[in-house]
N, C-alpha and C positions, 0 to 999 in steps of 0.2 A: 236456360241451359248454357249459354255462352258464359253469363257471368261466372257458372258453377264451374264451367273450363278452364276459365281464368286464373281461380281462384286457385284451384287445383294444381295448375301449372306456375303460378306463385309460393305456393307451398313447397312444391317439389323444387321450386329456383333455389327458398331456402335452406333445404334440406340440404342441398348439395353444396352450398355456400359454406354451411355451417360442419359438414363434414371435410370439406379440404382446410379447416381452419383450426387450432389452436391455443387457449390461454393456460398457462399452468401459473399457481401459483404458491410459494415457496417462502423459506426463510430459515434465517438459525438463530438458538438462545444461547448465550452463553455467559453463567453466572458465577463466583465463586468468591474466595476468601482468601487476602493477600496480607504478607508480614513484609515490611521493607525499613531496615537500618540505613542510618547515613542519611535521614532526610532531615530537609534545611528547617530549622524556627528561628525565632526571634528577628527583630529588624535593626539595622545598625546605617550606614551612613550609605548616601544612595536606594535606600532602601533594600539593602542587600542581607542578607540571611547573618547571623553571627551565630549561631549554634548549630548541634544536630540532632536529633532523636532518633526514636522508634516509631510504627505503628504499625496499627492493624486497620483492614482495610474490606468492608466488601464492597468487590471491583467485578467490574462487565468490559467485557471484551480482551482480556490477557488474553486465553486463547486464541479467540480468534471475534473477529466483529460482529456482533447482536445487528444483523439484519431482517426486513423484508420487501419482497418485490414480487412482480409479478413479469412472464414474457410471455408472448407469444407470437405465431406463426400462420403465415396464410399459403396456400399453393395456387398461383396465379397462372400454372402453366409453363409449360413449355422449357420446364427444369428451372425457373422460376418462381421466389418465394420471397413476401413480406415480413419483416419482424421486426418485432417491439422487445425492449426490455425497460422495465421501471425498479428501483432500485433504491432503499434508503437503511440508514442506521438508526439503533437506537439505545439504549441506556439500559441492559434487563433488569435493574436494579432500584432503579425511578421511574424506570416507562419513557425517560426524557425522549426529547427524538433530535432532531440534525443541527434544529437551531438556525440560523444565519444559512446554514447550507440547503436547508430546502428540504420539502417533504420527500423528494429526492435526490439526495443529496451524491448517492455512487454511480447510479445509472438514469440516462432517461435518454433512450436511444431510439431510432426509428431508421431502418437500411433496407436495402435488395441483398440476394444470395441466392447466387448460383455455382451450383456441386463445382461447373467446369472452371469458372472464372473465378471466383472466390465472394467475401460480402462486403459490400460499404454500408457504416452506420454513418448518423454523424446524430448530436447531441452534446448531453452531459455524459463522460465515463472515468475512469481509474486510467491517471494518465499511465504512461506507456513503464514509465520507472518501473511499475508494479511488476513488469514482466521479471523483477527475480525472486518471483514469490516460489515459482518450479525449482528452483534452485538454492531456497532456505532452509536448513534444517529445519527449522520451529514454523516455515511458512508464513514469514512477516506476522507471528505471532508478537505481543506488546515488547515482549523482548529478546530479540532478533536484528535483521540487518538493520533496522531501518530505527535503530536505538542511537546508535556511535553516527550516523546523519543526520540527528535530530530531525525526523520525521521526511525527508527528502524522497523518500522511495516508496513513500506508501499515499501523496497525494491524487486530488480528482482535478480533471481537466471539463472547463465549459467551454462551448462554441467550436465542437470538434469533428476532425472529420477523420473517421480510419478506414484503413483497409486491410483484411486478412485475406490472405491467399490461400488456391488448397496447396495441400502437400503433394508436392512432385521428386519422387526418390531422395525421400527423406527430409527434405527440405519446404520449408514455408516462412513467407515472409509476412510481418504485422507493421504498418506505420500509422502515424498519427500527423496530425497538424491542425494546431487550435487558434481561432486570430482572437487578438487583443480587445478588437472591436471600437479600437481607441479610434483616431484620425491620424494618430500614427504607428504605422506599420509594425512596430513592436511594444509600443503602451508606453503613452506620455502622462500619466495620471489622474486621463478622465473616466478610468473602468477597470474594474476591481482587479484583471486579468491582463499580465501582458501576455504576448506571442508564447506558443507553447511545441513544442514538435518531439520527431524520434522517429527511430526505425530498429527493426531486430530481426536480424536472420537465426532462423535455430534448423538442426540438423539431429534428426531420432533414431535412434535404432534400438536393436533388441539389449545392446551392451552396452551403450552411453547416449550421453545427449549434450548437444554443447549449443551455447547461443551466445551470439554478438549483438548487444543494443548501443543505440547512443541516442541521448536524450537534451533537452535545450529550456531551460525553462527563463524567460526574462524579466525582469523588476517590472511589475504593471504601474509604476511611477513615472521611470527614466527610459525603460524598454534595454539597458542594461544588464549585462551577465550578471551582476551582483546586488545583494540585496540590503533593501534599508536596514540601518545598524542599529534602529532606536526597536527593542523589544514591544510586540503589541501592534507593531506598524505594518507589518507582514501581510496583508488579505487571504493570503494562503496558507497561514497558518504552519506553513512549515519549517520554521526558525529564522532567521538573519544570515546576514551576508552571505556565505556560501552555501551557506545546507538550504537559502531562499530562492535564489538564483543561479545560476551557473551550467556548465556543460559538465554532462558526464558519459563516462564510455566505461563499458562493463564486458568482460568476460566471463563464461558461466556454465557448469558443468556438473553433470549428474554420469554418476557409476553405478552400474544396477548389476549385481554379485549374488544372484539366490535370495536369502535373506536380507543382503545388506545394501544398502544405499549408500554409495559417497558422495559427499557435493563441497566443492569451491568454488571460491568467483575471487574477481580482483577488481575493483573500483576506483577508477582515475573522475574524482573531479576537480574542475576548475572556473576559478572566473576569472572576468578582466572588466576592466573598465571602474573597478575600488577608487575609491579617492580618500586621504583620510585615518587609513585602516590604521590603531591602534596597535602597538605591542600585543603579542598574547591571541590577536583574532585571524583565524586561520585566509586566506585566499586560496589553496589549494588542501585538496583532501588525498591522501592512498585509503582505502578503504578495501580489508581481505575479508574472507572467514573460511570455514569448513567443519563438516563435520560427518555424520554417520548416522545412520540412522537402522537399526537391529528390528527386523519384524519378527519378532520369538515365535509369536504365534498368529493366527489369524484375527485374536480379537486385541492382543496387544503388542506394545512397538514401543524401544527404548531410544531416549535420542541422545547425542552429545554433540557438543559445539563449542566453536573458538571465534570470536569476533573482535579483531582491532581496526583502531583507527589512528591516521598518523596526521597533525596537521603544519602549514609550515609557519614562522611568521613568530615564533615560541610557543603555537599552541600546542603545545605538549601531544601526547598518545594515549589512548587507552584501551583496553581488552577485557574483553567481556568472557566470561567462562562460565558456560549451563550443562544443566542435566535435566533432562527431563522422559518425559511418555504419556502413551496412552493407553485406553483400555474401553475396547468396544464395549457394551452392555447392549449395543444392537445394532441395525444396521445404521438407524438413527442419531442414536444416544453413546455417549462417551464420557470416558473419568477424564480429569488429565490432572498432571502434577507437572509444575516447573519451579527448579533450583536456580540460582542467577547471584553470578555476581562481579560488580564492575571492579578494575584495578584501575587508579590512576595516575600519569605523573604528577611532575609538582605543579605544572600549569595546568592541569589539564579538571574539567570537573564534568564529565560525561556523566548523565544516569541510566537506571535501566531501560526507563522509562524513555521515551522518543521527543524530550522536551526543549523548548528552545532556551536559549544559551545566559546566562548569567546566573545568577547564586538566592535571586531573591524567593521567598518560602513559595511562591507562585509555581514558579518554576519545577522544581522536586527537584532538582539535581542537589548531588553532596556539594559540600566545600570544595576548592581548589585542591587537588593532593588527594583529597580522602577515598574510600572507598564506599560502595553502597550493595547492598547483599538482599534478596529478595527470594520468598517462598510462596509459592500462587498453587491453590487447590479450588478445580470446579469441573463442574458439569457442562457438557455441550449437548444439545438437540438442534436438529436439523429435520424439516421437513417440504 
C-alpha cells in the first residue's frame, strides 16, 4: 500500500512539474527566385574579377533567414522562471545547415526571468548590432542595412552574457557583453572571438519609438578596433577592416501614422588602432537610411527605402534604392517581391548582397564605379 502511495505521489510530482513547464517548437522557410546584373566573372591579376554579367539564381533567405529552433520555459515560483532557447539556420534550397557555425549556430541560450527585474541569458546569440532590425524597412532582409556594412549588423556573438530589463514608462534597456576567452582580455589570437559588447536604450509609445545603441566588436587576433585586411581572415565572417571591427553608435526611429510606418537611423562607425591602411579602404563609416512602409491592407504591405553609405580614406559612397512588399496568403504563409539597386562612386564597389570587400567573382560585389540591380521573388512559411 505505501509503495502504491508512492508511486502515486510521484506521479502527481510529475504532473505538476510538467504543467508549469514549456517547449515550443518553431521555425521559418524561406525560398525563392533571384535575377541580379553587375555580378563579377572572369579572373585577372590578384585574383580579381575583370568582367561582369547577369544571372539567375534560386536563393534562401533574401527575405528573411531559413531557420529552426526550439525554447522553452519553466515556472520555478515565486515570479520566477527558467528558459532555453536553441536556435540555427539553414539553406531551404539544399537543406545545407550553419557549417563551422554549429548546429546552433543564432541561439543557444539558457537564463532566469523575472516579470519585476527583468531576464539574464547568457550563451550563444545575435549580437546586440541586430537591435536595428525594429528599425529597417526590409527587416535586415538580404538587402537592407546591413548590405552598405558588409554584413556588420547582422552578426552572432559566442560566450555572452545579456540582460533585458522590463519596460518601465516606456522605457527598456538590453546589454550585452561577450569575452574573448583569449588570455588576453580583448583577443590575442588564441580564439576565434575577440571581446564583444553593447547596450541600447529604446523608448515606445503609441506614436513613435526611438533607440540609442552602441556596439564594440574587437579583432580576435590583436583585440583591436580594426579588423584583419587580408579577405577570408575574418572568423566572423563579417568583412575586413571596419565593417570586421570597430565601434559603432546608432540612432533609430520608427513613426507609426495609421497605415504607414516611417523609419530612420543614422550610423556612426569607427575604428582605431589601423596600421597600414591603404588608399581607397574606409576607417570610418556614416551610415543612413529610411523609408516607409504602406500596410494597404491587412494581408498586404508595400515598402520603399533609401540606404547610403559614406566612407573616408577615398572610399567613395554608395546608395542603395528598393521597392518592395508583401502579401499574407495566411497567418503563416507570405509572397514577397523585392526590387533593389546599388549606385556607386567611382571608388566605391558595394553590392546588394552583404559581402565582404574586394572585386574577386567570390565575392558578388560589381566592379569599382559600377552599378548592381537585383529582382528576388519567394515564399516565406513560418511555423
Amino acid at each position: 500500500m505505501k509503495k502504491a502511495l508512492l508511486a502515486a505521489a510521484l506521479m502527481t510530482a510529475g504532473v505538476v512539474a510538467h504543467a508549469q513547464s514549456s517547449v515550443t517548437l518553431y521555425g521559418r522557410l524561406d525560398a525563392g527566385l533571384e535575377y541580379m546584373t553587375g555580378v563579377p566573372q572572369g579572373v585577372g591579376a590578384n585574383g580579381q574579377a575583370t568582367g561582369s554579367t547577369n544571372r539567375w539564381r534560386a536563393e534562401s533567405g533574401d527575405w528573411g533567414t531559413s531557420l529552426w529552433g526550439m525554447k522553452g520555459v519553466e515556472d520555478i515560483g515565486g515570479g520566477n522562471k527558467v528558459l532555453f532557447q536553441l536556435e540555427g539556420s539553414f539553406n531551404t534550397m539544399t537543406g545545407a545547415g550553419p557549417g563551422g557555425g554549429g548546429l546552433f549556430n543564432r541561439w543557444a541560450t539558457v537564463g532566469l526571468a523575472n516579470d519585476q527585474y527583468g531576464t539574464f541569458t547568457m550563451g550563444r546569440m545575435l549580437y546586440i548590432s541586430n537591435g536595428v532590425w525594429d528599425f529597417d524597412p526590409f527587416g535586415q532582409s538580404n538587402w537592407s542595412s546591413a548590405s552598405l556594412v558588409r554584413g556588420r549588423n547582422w552578426p552572432q556573438s559566442s560566450n555572452n552574457f545579456a540582460y533585458q530589463s522590463p519596460k518601465i514608462a516606456g522605457f527598456d534597456f538590453y546589454g550585452q557583453y561577450a569575452l574573448s576567452n583569449a588570455t588576453s582580455w580583448n583577443g590575442n589570437g588564441t580564439t576565434a572571438q575577440g571581446r564583444e559588447d553593447g547596450a541600447q536604450i529604446t523608448y515606445t509609445s503609441s506614436l513613435f519609438q526611438i533607440r540609442g545603441l552602441y556596439d564594440e566588436i574587437r579583432n580576435p587576433a590583436n583585440g583591436t578596433l580594426y579588423g584583419p585586411t587580408a579577405t577570408g581572415v575574418n572568423t566572423a565572417n563579417i568583412g575586413t577592416g571596419v565593417f570586421s571591427a570597430s565601434r559603432e553608435y546608432s540612432a533609430l526611429l520608427n513613426v507609426f501614422l495609421g497605415q504607414f510606418k516611417i523609419q530612420a537611423a543614422y550610423q556612426a562607425i569607427r575604428s582605431s588602432g589601423a596600421t597600414g591602411v591603404l588608399p581607397g579602404t574606409p576607417t570610418t563609416l556614416n551610415h543612413e537610411w529610411g523609408g516607409v512602409t504602406w500596410q494597404a491592407t491587412p494581408a498586404a504591405a508595400l515598402i520603399a527605402a533609401v540606404y547610403h553609405v559614406n566612407g573616408n580614406n577615398g572610399a567613395g559612397n554608395a546608395t542603395i534604392y528598393t521597392v518592395g512588399g508583401s502579401y499574407n496568403l495566411s497567418k503563416r504563409t507570405l509572397l514577397d517581391l523585392q526590387v533593389a539597386t546599388t549606385q556607386n562612386s567611382k571608388t566605391a564597389n558595394y553590392g546588394l548582397n552583404a559581402n565582404n570587400s574586394g572585386t574577386a567573382v567570390s565575392t558578388d560585389n560589381p566592379l569599382p564605379g559600377h552599378s548592381q540591380t537585383g529582382v528576388y521573388a519567394g515564399i516565406q512559411h513560418s511555423f
